[in-house]
Structure formats: C-alpha cells, structure tokens
N, C-alpha and C positions, 0 to 999 in steps of 0.2 A: 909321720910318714907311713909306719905300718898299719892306720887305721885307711887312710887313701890308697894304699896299696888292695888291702883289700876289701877295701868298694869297688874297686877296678874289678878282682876279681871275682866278687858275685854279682856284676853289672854282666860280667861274661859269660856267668852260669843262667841267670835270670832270661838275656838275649838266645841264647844257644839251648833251653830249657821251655822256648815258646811261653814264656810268665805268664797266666790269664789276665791280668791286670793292664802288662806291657802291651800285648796284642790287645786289648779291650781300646786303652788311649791312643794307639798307634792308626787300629782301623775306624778310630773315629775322628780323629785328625784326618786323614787321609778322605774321609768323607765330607766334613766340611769342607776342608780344602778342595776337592775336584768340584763337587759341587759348587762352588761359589766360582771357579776354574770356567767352567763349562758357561755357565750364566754373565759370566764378566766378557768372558771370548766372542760370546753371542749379539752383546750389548757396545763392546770395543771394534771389534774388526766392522762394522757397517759405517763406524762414524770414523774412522780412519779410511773406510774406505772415501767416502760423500768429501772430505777433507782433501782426496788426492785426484778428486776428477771437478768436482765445482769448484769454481773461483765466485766468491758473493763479499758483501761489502766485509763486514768483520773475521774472514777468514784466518787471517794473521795475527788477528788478538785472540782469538776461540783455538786457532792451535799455539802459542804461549801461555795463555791460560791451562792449557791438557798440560802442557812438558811441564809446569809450574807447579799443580796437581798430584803429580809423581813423589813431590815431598813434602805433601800432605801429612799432616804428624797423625799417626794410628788412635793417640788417644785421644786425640779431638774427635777422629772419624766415631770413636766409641760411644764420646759424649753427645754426641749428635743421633746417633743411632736410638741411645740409650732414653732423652728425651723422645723420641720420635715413638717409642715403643711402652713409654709405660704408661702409666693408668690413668694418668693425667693428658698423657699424648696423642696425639688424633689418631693412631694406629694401637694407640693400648686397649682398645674393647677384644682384638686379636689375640691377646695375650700371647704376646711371643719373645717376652723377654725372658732372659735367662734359659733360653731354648736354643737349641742348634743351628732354627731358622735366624734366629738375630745373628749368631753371628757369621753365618752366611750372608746376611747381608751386610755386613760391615766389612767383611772381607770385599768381598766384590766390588763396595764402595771404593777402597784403600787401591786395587790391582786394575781396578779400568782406566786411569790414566794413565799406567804404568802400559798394560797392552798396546791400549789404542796408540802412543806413543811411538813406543817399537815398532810397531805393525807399519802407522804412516811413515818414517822413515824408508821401507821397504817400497810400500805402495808405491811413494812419490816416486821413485826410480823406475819402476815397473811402468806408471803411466807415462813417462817422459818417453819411453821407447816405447808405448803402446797408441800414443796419443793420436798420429796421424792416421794409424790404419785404422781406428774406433770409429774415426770421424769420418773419414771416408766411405765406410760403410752402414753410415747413418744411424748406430747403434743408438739406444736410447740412454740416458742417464743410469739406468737399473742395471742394463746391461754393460755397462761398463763397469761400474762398480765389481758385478760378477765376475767378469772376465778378470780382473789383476787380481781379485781375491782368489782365485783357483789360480792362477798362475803363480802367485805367491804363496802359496799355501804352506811351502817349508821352512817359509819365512815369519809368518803369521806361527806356525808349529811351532819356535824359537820364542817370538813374543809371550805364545802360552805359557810356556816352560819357564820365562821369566817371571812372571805372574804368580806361576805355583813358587816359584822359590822365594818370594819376598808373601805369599801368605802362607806359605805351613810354617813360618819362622814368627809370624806376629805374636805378642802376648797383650800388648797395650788394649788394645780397643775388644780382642776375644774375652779378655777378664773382666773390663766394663758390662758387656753385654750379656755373658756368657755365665759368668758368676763360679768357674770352677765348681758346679758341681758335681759332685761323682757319682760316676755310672751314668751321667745325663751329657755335659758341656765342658768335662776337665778333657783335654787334650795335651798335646806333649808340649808345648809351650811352658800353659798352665800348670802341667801338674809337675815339670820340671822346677819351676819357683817355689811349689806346695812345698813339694821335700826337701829341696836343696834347706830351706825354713825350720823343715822339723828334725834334718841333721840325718834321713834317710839318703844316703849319699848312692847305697846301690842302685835303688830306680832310680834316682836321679840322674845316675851316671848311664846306665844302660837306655834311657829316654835319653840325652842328650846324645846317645851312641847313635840312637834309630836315626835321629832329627839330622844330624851331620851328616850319616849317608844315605839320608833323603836329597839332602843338599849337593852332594860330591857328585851322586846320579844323575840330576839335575843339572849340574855344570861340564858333566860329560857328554852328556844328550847336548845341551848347546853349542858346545864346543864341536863337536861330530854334524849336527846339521851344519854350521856356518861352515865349516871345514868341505863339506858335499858339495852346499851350495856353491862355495869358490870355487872348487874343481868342475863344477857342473858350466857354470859360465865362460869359462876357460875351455 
C-alpha cells in the first residue's frame, strides 16, 4: 500500500512539475490524435452528409455496414494497416511504418465510422425539417449536403469530440503500427503499458492521470454542446 501510495504521489509531483518526458508523450498524443481528428472529420461528415440527402439502391445496407463498423476491433484495424505499410506491402516503398504517419492512419481508420455515424443520426433530422424547402428551391445535391452540415455543425462538433475520445484512449492497433518507440511513436496509451511492465508506477500513474482528464474534458464538452443544443431547439 505505501509503495502505491507513493506513486500517487510522484505522479503528482512529476504532473504538477511539467516532467519533459510527460509533456514529450502527452503533446504527441495529442498530435496524433487531432490530426487523425481533423482527417477522419473531413473524410466522415461528407458521407454522413450524401447518406442523409440521397436515397440510392444500397443505402440501408452501406449505412449498417458504417454503425457495424463502429466495433471494428483496433487490432485488426492495426494488422491491416500494418500489412498495407510494410516492405512487402503495396505502400511499404513509403516507408511509414513505425512512424506517426501510420498511426495516423490507423486511427482515422478505427474513428470514421464512429463520426460519420454520429454525425448521420443528426443529419437525418436536420434534413427531415430541411427537405421541402431544398427542394423547392431547386438546390443542387452539393448544396444540400452544405446546407445541414453548417446547420449541424454543433452537432457534427459532438461527433468529433466522440471521435477524439475513443482515439486518444486506443493502444491495440497505435502499438501494431506504431511500435512504442521513444521520442518517435510512444504515446500515453503506449507508454502507459511500457511502465506499468517495468514496475515504473509514477509515470505510469501520472500518464494515466493526463489520459483521464483528457477523457473527463471530453465528456464535458459533449455533455455541454448536447445540453446547448436541446436548450437551443426549445
């Protein structure tokens, strides 16, 4: 009890002390993570959009497919990235395994069904009350799309924010790709497993300290937009 006691407290000293290490793996978490954020959002919100104003023959199988998607297991998405990027794989001349960029893209992979999902749920609403005045004023396909994604946009905000909170939390498929190495691709996931391993309980403790209230933030920003938006509809 008093060796966890105080890991607690040099996790507190180490946080409260700005650690070069802790901030090293913290703002490169944080990097990966929005980045792949940013690139998934980009890639999710047009096909949630297309999903909530076309109707075409496979519609309803192509959105169960996406909500199906959503629980896509991390470490397959890893092992698929993983073959896709190495030396043998049609993208290994790139050499981007065991680089930031993989697992960027692994992420992105894992959180665009997760968006786009979200996001359509929103959409579909939005275009149900937006449907006859589109149409009546003769808008084009594109411009439809535009229109409920700008009108949604704090809803689509939410989507994001769900996004980042199920990829700053992955470790499965970032340690495939990613390979834990340090000062290059260890992130708080990763390097949380390193230590917890090698019996360094303070970082570990103070990295699992960041990572939670990345997540608490995260579920208060959602919790405050959805909370707006109801009062704003009302």
């Amino acid at each position: 009890m008093s060796d966890i006691w105080q890991g607690l407290v040099q996790a507190v000293i180490l946080i409260v002390s700005f650690d070069p290490d802790l901030v090293e793996i913290t703002l490169r978490s944080l990097h990966v993570t929005v980045s792949a954020l940013v690139i998934a959002s980009l890639i999710a919100f047009p096909i949630a959009g297309l999903l909530s104003v076309r109707r075409f023959r496979m519609r309803r199988t192509t959105i169960a497919v996406m909500n199906a998607l959503m629980g896509l297991p991390p470490v397959v998405v890893g092992l698929f990235v993983y073959l896709l990027l190495s030396r043998s794989g049609p993208l290994g001349v790139f050499g981007l395994l065991f680089t930031p960029t993989a697992m960027i893209i692994a992420q992105v992979i894992i959180i665009v069904p997760l968006i786009a999902s979200i996001a359509h749920q929103s959409l579909r609403e939005i275009w149900s009350d937006y449907h006859d005045l589109l149409l009546s004023l003769n808008t084009t396909q594109s411009q439809r799309v535009r229109a409920i994604l700008w009108d949604s946009r704090r809803a689509l905000l939410t989507a994001s924010l769900a996004g980042f909170g199920r990829a700053i939390g992955e470790v499965g498929a970032i340690m495939i790709v990613g390979g834990n190495i340090d000062h290059t691709t260890r992130v708080l996931t990763t390097a949380i497993a390193l230590e917890t391993s090698k019996g360094e309980l303070a970082l570990a403790l103070a990295l699992g300290f960041v990572l939670i209230g990345m997540a608490i933030a995260v579920n208060l920003a959602i919790h405050r937009l959805t909370q707006t938006e109801t009062e704003g509809r009302w």
